[in-house]
N, C-alpha and C positions, 0 to 999 in steps of 0.2 A: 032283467039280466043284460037284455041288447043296449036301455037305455046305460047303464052303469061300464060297457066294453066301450063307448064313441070316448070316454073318458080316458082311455087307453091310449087313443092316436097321438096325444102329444111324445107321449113315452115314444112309442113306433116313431113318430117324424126324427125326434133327436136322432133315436137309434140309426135311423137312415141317413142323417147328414153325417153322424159319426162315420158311418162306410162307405158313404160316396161321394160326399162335396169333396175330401182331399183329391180323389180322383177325379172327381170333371170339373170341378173351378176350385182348384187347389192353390191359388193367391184370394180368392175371396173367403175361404174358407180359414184361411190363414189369421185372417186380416178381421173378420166377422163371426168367428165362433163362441165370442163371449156374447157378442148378442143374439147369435140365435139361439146358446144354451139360455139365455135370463129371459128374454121372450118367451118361451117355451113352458120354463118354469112360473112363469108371474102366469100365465093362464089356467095353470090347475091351482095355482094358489091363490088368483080372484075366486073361481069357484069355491073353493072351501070357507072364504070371509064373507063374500059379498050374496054369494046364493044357497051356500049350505049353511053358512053362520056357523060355524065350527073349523075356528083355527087348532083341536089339541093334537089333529094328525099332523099337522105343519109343523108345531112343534117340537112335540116329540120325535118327528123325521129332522129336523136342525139340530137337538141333542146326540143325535146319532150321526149325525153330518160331521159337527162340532170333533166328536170324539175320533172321530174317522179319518178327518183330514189333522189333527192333530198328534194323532200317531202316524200314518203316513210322514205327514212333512218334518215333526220331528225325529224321525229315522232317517229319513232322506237326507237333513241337515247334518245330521254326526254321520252320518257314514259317508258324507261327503268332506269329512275332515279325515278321514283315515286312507291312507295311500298305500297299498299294497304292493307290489311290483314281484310276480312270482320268478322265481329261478324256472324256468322249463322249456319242456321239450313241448310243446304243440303236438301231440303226436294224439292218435286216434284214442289211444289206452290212455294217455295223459288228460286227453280232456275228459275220458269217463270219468276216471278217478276226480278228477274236480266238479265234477258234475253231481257224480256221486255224494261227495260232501257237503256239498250245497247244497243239496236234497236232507243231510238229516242236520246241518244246523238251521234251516228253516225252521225244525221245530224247538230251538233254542231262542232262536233271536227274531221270530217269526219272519214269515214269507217277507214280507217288508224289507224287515233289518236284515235278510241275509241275502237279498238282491241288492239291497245297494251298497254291500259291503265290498260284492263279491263280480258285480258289474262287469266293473271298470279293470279288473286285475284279467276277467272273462276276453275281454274286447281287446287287453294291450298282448296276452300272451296267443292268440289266434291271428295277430294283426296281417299276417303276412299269407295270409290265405282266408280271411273274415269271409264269411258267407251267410246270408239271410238266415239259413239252417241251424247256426250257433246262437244267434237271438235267441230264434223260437224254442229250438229244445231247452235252454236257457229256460225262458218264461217256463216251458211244460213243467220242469223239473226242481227249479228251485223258488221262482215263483207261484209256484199251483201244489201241485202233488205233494213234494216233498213235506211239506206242511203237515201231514195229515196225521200225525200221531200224538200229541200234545196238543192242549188249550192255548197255547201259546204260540203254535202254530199257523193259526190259522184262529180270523175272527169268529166263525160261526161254534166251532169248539171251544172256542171261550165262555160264548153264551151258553154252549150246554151245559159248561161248568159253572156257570153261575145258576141255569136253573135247577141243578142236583145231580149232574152226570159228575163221578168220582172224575179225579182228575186223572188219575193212571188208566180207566177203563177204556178209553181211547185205542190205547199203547196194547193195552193187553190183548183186547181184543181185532184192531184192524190191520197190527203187523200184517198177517201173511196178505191180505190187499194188498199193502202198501208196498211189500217184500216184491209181490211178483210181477205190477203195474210200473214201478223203478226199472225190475230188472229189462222187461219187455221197452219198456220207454229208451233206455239206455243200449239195448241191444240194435234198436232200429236207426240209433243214432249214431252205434261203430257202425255199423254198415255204408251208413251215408259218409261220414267223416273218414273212413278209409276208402273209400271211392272219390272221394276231393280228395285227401295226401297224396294216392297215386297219380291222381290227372295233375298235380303243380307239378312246376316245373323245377328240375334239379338242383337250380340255387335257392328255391323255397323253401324243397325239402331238406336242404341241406342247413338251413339256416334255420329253422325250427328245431331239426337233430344236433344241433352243434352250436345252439347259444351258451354262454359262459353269464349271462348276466347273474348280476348278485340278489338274493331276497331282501327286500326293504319292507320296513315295518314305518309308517310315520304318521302320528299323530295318534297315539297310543292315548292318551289321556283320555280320548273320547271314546274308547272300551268302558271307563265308568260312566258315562253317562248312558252309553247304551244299553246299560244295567238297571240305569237309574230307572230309564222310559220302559224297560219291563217289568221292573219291579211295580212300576205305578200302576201297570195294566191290572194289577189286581186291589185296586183300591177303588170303592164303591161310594164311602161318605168322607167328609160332605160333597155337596154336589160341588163339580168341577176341578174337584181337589187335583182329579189323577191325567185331567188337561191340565191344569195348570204348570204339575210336574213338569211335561213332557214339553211343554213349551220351553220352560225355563230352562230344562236339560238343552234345546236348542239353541236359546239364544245363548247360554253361556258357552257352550261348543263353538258357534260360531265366531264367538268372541275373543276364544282362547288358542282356534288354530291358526297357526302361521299362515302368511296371504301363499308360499310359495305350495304349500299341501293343495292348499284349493285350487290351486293354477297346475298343478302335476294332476288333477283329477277335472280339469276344465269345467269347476262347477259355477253353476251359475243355478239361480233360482226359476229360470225358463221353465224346467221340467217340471216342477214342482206348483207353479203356477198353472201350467195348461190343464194338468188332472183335478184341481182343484176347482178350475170355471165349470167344466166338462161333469164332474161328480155332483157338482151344485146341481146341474140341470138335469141329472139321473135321479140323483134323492128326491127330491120336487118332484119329476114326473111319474116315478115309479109307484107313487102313493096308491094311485087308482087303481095299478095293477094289482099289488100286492093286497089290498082291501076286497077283491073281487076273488082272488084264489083263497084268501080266510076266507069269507063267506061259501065258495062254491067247492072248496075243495071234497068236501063228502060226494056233493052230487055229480060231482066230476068223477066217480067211479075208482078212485085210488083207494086200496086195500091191503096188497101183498108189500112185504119189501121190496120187487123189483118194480115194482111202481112208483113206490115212491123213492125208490133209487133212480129211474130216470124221470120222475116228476122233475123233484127237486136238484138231479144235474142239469135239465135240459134248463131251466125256470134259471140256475147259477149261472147258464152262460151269458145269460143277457140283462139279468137283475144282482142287485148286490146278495153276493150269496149269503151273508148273515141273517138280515131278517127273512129271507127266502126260507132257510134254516128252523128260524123260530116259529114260522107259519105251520111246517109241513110239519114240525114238532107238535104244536097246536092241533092240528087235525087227526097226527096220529092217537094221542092224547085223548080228543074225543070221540076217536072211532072206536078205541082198545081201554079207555081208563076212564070212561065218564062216571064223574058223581065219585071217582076213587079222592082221599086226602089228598096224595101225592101222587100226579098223573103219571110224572118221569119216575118215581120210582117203581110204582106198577107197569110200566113198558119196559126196562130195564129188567125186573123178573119172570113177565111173562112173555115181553116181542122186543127182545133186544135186539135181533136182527134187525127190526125196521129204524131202532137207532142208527146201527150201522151203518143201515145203508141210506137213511139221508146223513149223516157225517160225511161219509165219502161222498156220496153225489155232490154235495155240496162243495167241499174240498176239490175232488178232482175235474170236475168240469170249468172250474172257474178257469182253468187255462184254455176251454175252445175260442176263445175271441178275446181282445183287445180289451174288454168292459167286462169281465168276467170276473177278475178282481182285482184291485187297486196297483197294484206293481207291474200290471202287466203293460199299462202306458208308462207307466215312468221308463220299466225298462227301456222299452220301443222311443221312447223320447233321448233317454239317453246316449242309444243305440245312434239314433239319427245325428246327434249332435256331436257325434264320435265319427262320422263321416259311414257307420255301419250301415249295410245292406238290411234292410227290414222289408217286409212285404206290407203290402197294403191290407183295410180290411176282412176283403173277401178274398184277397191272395192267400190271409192269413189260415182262414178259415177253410177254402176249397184245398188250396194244394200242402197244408199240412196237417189241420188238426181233425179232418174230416178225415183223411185216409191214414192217419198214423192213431189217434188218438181212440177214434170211433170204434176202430174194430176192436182194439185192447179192452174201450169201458166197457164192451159186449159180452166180449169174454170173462170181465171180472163181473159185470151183471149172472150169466149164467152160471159162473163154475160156484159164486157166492149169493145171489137173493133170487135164482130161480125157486 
C-alpha cells in the first residue's frame, strides 16, 4: 500500500505549485507552468509504459481528458461569442436574484456553459464595487452547486446517467439539498453584499441604483450551437462522434461572430489555454491516486452515506470529481450489490441514500478550491483578465470556502446522510 501512495507525490507536487508558486515566484510560475505540469505528468506516465508496461490507464485517462477539454473549451468558445449587457441595479437583492438563476440554468446548459455565459454580464453589472466575494460566490453557485439536479448539470451525474441512474431521479430526489444549500449559500452572500453596498460611497451607490443602460442581447446565433454541444453530450457511438460535434460547434461559432462581440467580451483564448496545460497535468497524475482509492476503498472503512458523502466531497475537491464519482460508485456497488446483475439498480432500491449522497458530494464540493472542477479556473482566469479581484489559492480556500462552505456541507451532511 505505502509502496503504491510514493506514486501519489507527483499529483501532491502539482497540487502545491498550483497553490503556491503564483504566490512566491508568481513570474516564474507564470512563465514555467506548462513545464512543470508536462514534467509531472511524463513521470507517472514513464511509469506505466516503461516499468509497468501498461499504457490502457493512460489511455483511457486521455479519452476522458479528450472529452473534458472538449466540452469545456467548446463552451467557452460560444459563450464567448454571446454578449450580454444586463439593464441593472447592482443591488444586494439584484445580484441574488442573478445568482439565483445561474444556479438553476447550470442545470440546463451545465456548470460550464452557464458560467461562461453569465461571467462576463456577472463582472460588467458589479463593476463599480467588484469585490473578490462576487467571483467566489459566483464559482460556489453557478459554477459548483447549482448544477446539481440534472445529468446535464454536472459531469459526474452524466456518468450515472449513463451507468442506469434515470435521468429525472437526481431532480426528484436531491431538490430539498439543493433547495436549502442555494438558499443558505445565497443568504450568506446578501449579508456580505449588503455590508459592501453600504460601505461604497454615495456616487457608487448611487450609480448602481440609477443606471438607465439598455439589455443587449448579441450574438444570438451561438444559442444554437450551444444546443448543439449538449445535445452531443448524449451521444456515445461512434467513438469521438460527440467531440467531434462539439469541436465543430466551436470552430463554426468562432467563425461566425462578429470580431466587435469578441472585443465587447475581451476574449481571447488565454483562459482557455491555461486550464487545459493545468488539467493535462491533473488527468496524468491523478491516475495513481484514484487506482489506489478503487483498490482500497473497502478497507478504508467507508460504509454509511455520510462517509461516503464526505469521502467522495473531500476526494472532489482536489481530484476530478467525475471519475472520483464512478469510483465511490464502484465501491458502493460492491459493498451493498456484489454478484447482483445490476449493481446501480440494486442501490437505487435498496441504498439510494448512498447514491445521493456521493452525487452531491461530488457536485457540491467541487467549489472548495480552484481544481475542484473545470470552470472554476476559467472563471478565476477570466475574472483576472477582467481586472477582478480574485483571491489566491489558499486565500481561496481559508477565508472563504472553509468558513462559508464547510459549516453548511456539515449541516446538509447531518440533517440528510446522518
Amino acid at each position: 500500500m505505502l509502496a503504491e501512495l510514493v506514486w501519489v507525490i507527483p499529483f501532491a507536487a502539482l497540487l502545491i505549485s498550483i497553490a503556491a508558486l503564483p504566490l512566491l515566484q508568481k513570474h516564474f510560475w507564470e512563465k514555467n507552468y506548462p513545464l512543470v505540469c508536462l514534467s509531472l505528468a511524463l513521470l507517472v506516465a514513464a511509469r506505466y509504459v516503461f516499468f509497468l508496461r501498461n499504457a490502457l490507464p493512460l489511455v483511457h485517462t486521455a479519452g476522458e481528458y479528450l472529452s473534458f477539454i472538449a466540452l469545456i473549451g467548446s463552451l467557452y468558445v460560444v459563450a464567448g461569442g454571446i454578449h450580454i449587457n444586463v439593464k441593472g441595479e447592482a443591488t444586494p437583492v439584484a445580484n441574488c436574484v442573478f445568482l439565483l438563476i445561474g444556479a438553476i440554468l447550470s442545470n440546463f446548459l451545465g456548470t460550464t456553459g452557464a458560467s461562461m455565459v453569465m461571467i462576463r454580464p456577472w463582472l460588467r453589472m458589479n463593476r463599480y464595487r467588484l469585490t473578490a466575494y462576487h467571483v467566489v460566490f459566483f464559482i460556489f453557485l453557478v459554477s459548483n452547486i447549482g448544477g446539481g439536479l440534472t445529468p446535464i448539470g454536472d459531469p459526474p451525474l452524466f456518468l450515472g446517467y449513463l451507468q442506469g441512474v434515470p435521468f429525472f431521479w437526481v431532480l426528484e430526489n436531491a431538490w430539498p439539498v439543493w433547495s436549502l444549500t442555494v438558499g443558505l449559500v445565497l443568504a450568506v452572500f446578501y449579508f456580505f453584499d449588503s455590508q459592501n453596498f453600504k460601505r461604497a460611497p454615495g456616487a457608487v451607490r448611487q450609480k448602481e441604483t440609477g443606471r438607465a443602460e439598455e439589455w443587449r442581447f448579441l450574438g444570438g446565433h451561438n444559442v444554437f450551437f450551444l444546443f448543439m454541444i449538449i445535445g452531443s453530450v448524449f451521444l456515445n457511438r461512434p467513438v469521438f462522434l460527440r467531440e467531434s460535434i462539439m469541436i465543430a460547434a466551436a470552430v463554426l461559432s468562432y467563425r461566425t461572430t462578429r470580431r466587435e462581440v469578441h472585443e465587447s467580451n475581451d476574449f481571447s483564448f488565454g483562459p482557455i489555454r491555461e486550464v487545459a496545460i493545468l488539467f493535462a497535468g491533473i488527468f496524468t497524475t491523478m491516475i495513481p491516486a484514484l487506482e489506489w482509492l478503487e483498490r482500497h476503498a473497502q478497507a478504508i472503512g467507508i460504509h454509511s452515506p455520510a462517509q461516503f458523502y464526505w469521502g467522495s466531497g473531500v476526494l472532489s475537491s482536489v481530484l476530478d470529481n467525475a471519475p472520483t464519482y464512478l469510483n465511490f460508485l464502484s465501491a458502493a456497488g460492491g459493498l451493498f450489490a456484489a454478484g447482483a446483475p445490476s449493481p446501480v439498480q440494486t442501490l437505487l432500491a435498496d441504498h439510494s441514500n448512498t447514491i445521493l449522497a456521493i452525487s452531491v458530494g461530488s457536485v457540491f464540493f467541487g467549489a472548495m478550491t480552484y481544481i475542484g472542477n473545470g470552470p472554476n479556473l476559467l472563471v478565476k482566469s477570466i475574472a483576472d483578465r477582467s481586472h477582478g479581484k480574485t483571491p489566491g489559492f489558499f486565500h481561496y480556500i481559508l477565508g472563504y470556502s472553509l468558513p462559508v462552505l464547510l459549516p453548511i456541507f456539515a449541516l446538509v451532511g447531518f440533517l440528510f446522510f446522518r
